[in-house]
TIVO-2410 file (N, C-alpha, C; in nm, 3 decimals):
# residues 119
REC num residu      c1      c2      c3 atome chaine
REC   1      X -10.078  -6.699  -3.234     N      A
REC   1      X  -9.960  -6.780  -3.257    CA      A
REC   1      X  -9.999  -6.903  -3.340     C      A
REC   2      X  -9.956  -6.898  -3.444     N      A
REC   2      X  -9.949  -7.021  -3.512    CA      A
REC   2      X  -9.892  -7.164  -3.465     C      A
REC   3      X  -9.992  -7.277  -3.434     N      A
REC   3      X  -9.953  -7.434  -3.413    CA      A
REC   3      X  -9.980  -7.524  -3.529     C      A
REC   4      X  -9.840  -7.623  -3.501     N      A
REC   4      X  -9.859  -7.664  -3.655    CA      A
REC   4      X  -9.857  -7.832  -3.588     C      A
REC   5      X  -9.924  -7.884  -3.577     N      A
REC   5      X  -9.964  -8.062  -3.580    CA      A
REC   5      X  -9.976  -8.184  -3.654     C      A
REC   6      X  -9.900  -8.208  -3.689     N      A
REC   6      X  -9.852  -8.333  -3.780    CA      A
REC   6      X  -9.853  -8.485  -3.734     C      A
REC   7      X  -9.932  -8.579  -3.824     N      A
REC   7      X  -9.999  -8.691  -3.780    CA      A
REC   7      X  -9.961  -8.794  -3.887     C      A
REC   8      X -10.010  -8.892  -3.875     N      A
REC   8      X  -9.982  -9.003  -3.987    CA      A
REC   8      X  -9.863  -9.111  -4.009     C      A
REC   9      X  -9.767  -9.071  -3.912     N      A
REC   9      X  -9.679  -9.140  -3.911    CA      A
REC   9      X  -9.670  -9.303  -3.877     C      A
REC  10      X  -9.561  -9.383  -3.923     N      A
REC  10      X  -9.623  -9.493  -3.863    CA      A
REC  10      X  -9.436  -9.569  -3.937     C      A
REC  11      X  -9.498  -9.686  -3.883     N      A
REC  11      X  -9.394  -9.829  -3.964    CA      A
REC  11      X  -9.448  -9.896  -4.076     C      A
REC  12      X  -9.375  -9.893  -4.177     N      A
REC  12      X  -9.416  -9.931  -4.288    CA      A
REC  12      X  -9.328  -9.987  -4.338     C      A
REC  13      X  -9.354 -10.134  -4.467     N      A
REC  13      X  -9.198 -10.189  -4.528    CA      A
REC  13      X  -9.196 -10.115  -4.628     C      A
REC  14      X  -9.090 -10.162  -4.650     N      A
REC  14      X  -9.017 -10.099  -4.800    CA      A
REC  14      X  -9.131 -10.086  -4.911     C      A
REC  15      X  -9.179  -9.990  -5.015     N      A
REC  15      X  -9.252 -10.022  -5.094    CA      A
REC  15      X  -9.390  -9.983  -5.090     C      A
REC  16      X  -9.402  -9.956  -4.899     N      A
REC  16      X  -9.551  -9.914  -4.892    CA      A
REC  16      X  -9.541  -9.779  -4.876     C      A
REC  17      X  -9.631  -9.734  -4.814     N      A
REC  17      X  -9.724  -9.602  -4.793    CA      A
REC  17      X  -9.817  -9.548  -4.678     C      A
REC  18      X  -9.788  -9.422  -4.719     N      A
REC  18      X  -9.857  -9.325  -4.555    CA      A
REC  18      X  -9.848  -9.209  -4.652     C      A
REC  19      X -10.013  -9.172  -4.561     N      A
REC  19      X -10.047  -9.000  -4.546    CA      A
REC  19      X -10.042  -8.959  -4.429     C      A
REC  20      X  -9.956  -8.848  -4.445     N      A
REC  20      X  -9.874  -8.775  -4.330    CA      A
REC  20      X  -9.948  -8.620  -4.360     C      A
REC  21      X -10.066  -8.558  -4.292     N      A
REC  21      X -10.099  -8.473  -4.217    CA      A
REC  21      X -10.095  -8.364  -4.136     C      A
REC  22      X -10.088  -8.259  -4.133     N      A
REC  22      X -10.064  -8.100  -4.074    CA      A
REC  22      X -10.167  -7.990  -4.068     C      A
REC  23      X -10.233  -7.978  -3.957     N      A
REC  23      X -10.321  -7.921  -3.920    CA      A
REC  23      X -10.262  -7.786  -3.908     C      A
REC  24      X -10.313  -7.649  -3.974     N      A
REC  24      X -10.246  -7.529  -3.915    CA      A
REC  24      X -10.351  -7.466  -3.851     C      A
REC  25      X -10.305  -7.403  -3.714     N      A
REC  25      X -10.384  -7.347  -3.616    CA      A
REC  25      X -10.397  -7.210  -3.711     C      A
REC  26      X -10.554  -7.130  -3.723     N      A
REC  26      X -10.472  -6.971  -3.742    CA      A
REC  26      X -10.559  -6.977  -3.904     C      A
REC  27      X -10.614  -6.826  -3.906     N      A
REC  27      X -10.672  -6.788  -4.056    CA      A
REC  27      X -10.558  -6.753  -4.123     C      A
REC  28      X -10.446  -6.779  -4.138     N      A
REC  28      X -10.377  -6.722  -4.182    CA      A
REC  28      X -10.292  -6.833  -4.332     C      A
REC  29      X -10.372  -6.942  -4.310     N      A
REC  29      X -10.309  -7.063  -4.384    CA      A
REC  29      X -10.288  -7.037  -4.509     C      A
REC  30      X -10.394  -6.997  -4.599     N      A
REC  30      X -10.389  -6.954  -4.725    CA      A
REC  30      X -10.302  -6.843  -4.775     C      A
REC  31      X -10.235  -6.799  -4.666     N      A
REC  31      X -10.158  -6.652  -4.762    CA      A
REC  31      X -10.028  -6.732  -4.774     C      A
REC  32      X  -9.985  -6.868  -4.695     N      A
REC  32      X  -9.833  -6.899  -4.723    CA      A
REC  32      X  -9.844  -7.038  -4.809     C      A
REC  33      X  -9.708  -7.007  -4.890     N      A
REC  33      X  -9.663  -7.166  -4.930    CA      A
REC  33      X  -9.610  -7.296  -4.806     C      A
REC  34      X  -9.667  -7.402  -4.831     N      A
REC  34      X  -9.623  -7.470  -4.718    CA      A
REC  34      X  -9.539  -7.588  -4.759     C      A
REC  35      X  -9.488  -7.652  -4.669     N      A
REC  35      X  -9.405  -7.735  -4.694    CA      A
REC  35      X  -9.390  -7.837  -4.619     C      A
REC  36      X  -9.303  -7.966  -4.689     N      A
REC  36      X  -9.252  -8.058  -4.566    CA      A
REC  36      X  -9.114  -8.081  -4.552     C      A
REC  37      X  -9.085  -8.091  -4.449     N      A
REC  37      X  -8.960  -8.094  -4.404    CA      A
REC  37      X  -8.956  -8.261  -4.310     C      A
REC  38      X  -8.793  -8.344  -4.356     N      A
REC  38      X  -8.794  -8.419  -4.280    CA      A
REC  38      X  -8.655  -8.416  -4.224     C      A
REC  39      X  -8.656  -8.457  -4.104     N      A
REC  39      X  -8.525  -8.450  -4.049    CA      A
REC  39      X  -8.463  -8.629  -3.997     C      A
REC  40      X  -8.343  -8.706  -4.067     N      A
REC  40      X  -8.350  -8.861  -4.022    CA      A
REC  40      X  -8.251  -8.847  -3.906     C      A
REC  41      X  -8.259  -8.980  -3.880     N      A
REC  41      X  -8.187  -9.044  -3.782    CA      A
REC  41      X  -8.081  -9.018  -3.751     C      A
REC  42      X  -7.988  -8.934  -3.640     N      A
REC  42      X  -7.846  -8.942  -3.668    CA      A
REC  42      X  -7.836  -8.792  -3.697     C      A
REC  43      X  -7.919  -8.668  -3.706     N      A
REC  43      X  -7.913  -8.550  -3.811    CA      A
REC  43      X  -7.974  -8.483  -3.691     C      A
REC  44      X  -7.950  -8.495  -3.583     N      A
REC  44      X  -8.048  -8.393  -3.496    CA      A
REC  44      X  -7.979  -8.316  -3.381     C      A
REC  45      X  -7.841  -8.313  -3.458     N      A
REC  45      X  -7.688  -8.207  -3.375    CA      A
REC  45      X  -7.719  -8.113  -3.392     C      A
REC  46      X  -7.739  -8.013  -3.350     N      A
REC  46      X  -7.702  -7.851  -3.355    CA      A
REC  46      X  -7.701  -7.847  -3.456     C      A
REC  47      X  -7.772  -7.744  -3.556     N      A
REC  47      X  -7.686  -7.665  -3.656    CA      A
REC  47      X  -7.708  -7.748  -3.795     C      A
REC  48      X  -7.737  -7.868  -3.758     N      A
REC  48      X  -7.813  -7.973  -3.895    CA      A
REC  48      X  -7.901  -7.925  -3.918     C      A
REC  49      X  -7.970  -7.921  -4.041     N      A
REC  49      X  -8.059  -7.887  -4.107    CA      A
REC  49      X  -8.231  -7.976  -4.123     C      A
REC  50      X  -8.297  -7.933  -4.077     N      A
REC  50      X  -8.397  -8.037  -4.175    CA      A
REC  50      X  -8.404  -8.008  -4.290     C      A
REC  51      X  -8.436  -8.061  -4.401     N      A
REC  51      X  -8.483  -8.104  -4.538    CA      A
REC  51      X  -8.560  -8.063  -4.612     C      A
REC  52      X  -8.592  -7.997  -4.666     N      A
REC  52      X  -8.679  -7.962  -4.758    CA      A
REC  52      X  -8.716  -8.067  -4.836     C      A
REC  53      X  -8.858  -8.140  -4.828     N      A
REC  53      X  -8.882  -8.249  -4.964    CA      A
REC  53      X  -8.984  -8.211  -5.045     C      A
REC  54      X  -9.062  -8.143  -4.974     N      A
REC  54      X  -9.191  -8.131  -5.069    CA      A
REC  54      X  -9.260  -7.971  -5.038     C      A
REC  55      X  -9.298  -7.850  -5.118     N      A
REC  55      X  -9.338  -7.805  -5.093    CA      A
REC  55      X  -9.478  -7.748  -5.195     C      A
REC  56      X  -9.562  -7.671  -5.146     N      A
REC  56      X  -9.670  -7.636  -5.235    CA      A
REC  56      X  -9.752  -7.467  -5.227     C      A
REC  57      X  -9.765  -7.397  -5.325     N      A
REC  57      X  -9.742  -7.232  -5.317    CA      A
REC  57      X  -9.928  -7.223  -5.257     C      A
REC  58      X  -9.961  -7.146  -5.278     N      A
REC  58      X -10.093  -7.101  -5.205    CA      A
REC  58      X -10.147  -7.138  -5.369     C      A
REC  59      X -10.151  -7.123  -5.432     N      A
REC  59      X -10.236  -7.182  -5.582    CA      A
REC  59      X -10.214  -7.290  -5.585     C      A
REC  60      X -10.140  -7.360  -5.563     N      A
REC  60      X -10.113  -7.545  -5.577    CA      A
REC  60      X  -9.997  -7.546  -5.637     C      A
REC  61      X  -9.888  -7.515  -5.673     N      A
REC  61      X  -9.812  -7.503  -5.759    CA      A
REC  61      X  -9.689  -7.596  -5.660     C      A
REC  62      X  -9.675  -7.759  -5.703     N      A
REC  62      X  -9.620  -7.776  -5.615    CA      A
REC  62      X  -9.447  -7.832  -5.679     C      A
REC  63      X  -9.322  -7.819  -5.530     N      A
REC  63      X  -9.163  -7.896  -5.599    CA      A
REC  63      X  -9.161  -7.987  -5.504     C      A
REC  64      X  -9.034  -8.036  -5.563     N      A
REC  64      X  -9.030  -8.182  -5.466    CA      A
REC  64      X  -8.874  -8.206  -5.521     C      A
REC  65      X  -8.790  -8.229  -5.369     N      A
REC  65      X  -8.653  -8.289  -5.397    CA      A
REC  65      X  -8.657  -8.374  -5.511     C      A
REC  66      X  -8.514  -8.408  -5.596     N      A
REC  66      X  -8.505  -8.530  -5.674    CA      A
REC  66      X  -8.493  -8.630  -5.550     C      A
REC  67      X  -8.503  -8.682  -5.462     N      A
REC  67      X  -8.514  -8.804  -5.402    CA      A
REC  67      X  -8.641  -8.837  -5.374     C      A
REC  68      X  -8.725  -8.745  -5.378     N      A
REC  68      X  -8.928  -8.784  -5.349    CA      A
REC  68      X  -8.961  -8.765  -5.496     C      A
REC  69      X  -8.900  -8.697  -5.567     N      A
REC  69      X  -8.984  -8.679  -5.708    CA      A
REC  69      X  -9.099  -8.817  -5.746     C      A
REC  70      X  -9.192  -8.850  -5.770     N      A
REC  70      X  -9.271  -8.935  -5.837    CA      A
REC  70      X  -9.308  -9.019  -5.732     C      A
REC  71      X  -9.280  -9.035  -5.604     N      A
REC  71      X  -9.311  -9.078  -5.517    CA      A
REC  71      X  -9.372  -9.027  -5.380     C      A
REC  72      X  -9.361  -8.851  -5.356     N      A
REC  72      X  -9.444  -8.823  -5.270    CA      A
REC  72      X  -9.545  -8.739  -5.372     C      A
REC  73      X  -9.659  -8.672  -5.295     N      A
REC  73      X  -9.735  -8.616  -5.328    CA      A
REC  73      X  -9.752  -8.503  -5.252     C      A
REC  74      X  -9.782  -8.352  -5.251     N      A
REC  74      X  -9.818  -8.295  -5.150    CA      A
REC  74      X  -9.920  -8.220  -5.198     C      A
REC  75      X -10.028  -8.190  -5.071     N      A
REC  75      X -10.143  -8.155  -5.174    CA      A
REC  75      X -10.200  -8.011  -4.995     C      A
REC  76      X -10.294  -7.969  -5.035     N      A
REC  76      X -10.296  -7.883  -4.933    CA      A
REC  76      X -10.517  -7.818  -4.947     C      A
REC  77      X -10.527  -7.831  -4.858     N      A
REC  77      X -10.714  -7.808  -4.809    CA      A
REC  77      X -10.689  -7.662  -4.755     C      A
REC  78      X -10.718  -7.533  -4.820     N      A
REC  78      X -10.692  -7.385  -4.801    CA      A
REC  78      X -10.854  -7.399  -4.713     C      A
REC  79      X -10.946  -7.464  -4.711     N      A
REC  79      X -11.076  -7.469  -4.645    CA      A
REC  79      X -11.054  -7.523  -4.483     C      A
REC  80      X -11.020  -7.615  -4.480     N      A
REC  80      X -10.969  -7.683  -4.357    CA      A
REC  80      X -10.810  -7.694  -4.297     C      A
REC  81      X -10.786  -7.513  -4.315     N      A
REC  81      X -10.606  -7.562  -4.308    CA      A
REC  81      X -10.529  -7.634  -4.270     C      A
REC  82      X -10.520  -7.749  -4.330     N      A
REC  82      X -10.488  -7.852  -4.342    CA      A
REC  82      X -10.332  -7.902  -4.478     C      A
REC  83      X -10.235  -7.934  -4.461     N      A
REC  83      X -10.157  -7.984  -4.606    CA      A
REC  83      X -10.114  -8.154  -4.569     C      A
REC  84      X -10.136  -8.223  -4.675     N      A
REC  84      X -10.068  -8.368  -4.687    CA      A
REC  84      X  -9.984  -8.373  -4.743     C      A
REC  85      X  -9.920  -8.528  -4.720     N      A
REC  85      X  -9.820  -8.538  -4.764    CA      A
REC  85      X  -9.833  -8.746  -4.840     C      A
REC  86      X  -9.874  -8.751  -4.936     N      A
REC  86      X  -9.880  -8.866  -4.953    CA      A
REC  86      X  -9.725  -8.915  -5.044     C      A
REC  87      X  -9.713  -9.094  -4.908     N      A
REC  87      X  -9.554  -9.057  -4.921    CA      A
REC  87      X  -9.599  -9.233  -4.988     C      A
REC  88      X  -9.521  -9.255  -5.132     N      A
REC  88      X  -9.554  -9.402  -5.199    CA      A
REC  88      X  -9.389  -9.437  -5.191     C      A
REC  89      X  -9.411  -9.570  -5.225     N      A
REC  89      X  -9.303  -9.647  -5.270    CA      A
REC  89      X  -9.155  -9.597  -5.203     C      A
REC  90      X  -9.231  -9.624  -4.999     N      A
REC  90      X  -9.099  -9.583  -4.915    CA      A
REC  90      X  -9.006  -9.643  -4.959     C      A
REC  91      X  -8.852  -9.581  -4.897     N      A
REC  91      X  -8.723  -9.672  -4.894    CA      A
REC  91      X  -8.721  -9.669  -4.769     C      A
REC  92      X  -8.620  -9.739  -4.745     N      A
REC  92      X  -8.562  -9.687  -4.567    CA      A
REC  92      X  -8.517  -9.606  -4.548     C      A
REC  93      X  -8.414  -9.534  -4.639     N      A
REC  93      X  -8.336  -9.418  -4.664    CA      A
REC  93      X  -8.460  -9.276  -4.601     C      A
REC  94      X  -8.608  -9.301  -4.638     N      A
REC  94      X  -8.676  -9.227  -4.628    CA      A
REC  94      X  -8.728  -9.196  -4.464     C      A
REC  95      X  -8.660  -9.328  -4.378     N      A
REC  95      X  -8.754  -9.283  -4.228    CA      A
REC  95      X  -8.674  -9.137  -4.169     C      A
REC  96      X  -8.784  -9.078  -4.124     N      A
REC  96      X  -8.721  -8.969  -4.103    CA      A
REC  96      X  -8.826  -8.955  -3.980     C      A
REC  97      X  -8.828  -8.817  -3.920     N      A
REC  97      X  -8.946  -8.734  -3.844    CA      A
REC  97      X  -8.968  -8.658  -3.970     C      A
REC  98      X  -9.093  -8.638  -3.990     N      A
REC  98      X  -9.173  -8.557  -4.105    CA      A
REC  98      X  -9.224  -8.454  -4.010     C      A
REC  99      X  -9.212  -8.307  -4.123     N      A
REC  99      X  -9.272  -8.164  -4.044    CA      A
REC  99      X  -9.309  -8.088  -4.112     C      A
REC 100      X  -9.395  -8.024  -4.077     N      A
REC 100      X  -9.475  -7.957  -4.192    CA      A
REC 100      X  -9.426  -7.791  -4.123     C      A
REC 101      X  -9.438  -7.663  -4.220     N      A
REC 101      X  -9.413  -7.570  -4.197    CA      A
REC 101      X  -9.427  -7.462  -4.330     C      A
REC 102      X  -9.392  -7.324  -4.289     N      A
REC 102      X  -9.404  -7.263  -4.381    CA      A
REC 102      X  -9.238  -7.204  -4.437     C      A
REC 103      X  -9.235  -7.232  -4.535     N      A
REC 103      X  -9.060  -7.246  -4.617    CA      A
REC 103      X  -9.028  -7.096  -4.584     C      A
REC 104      X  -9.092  -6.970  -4.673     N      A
REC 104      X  -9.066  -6.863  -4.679    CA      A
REC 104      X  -9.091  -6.782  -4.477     C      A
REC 105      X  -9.163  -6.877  -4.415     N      A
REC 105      X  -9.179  -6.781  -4.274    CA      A
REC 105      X  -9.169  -6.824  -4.206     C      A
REC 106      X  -9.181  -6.989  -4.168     N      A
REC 106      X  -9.082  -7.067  -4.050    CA      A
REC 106      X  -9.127  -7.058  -3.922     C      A
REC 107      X  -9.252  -7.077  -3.893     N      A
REC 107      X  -9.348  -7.080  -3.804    CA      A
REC 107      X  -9.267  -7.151  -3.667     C      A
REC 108      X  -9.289  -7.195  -3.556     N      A
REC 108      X  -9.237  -7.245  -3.431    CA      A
REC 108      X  -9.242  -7.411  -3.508     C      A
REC 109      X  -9.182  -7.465  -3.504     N      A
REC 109      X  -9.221  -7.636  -3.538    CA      A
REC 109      X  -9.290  -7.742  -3.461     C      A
REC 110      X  -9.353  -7.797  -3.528     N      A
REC 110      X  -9.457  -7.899  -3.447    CA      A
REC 110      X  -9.372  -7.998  -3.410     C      A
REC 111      X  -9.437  -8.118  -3.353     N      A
REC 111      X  -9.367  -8.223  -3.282    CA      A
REC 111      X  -9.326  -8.361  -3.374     C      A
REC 112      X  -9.347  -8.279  -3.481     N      A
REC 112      X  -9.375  -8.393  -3.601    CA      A
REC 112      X  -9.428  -8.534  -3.617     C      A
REC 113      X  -9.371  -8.593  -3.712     N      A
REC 113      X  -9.476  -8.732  -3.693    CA      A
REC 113      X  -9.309  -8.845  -3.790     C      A
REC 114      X  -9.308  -8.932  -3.677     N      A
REC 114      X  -9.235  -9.028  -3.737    CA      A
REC 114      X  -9.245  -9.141  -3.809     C      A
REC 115      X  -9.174  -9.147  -3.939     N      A
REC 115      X  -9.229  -9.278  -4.012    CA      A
REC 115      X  -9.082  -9.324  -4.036     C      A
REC 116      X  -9.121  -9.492  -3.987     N      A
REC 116      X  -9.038  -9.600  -4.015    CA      A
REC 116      X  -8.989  -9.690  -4.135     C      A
REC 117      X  -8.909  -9.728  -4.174     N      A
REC 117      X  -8.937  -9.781  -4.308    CA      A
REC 117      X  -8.859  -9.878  -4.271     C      A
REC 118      X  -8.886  -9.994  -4.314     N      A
REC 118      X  -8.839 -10.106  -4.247    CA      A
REC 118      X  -8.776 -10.151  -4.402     C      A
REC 119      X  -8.672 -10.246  -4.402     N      A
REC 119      X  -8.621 -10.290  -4.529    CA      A
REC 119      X  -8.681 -10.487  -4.552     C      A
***
């Protein structure tokens, strides 16, 4: 069974920055594209969606919403299955719970990791 563990979260002001972290349990890391998903405040009814912001294919080939474009990064360690998420020049708009997962196969979800963005 695949566990997925997500770290890095924190409070940050407007403007700064965090690497946000996802450990995947399991040899199996390298055959999927992975992704991050955030879900905010207020969005956690039934049937809401988390987010798609950033994702990256098993070669590196990575997209990113127009609202993270040029400001996150996602990058991924196929050695230490491991994917980041380096998140610059927060807004507040951006605090969310951050989650890492696989887009195309949708593994059980981790407990994610919350980041604050203070204005």
């Amino acid at each position: 069974q695949v566990q997925l563990v997500e770290s890095g979260g924190g409070l940050v002001q407007a403007g700064g920055s965090l690497r946000l972290s996802c450990e995947v349990s399991g040899s199996i890391f390298s055959f999927y594209s992975m992704g991050w998903f955030r879900q905010a405040p207020g969005s956690q009814a039934p049937g809401k969606q988390r987010e798609l912001v950033a994702s990256i294919t098993r070669g590196g080939n990575t997209d990113y919403a127009e609202s993270v474009k040029g400001r996150f990064t996602i990058s991924r360690d196929n050695a230490k299955n491991t994917v980041h998420l380096q998140v610059s020049r927060l807004k507040p708009e951006d605090t969310a719970v951050y989650y890492c997962n696989a887009p195309g196969q949708m593994f059980s979800w981790g407990q994610g990791t919350r980041g604050t963005v203070s204005s």
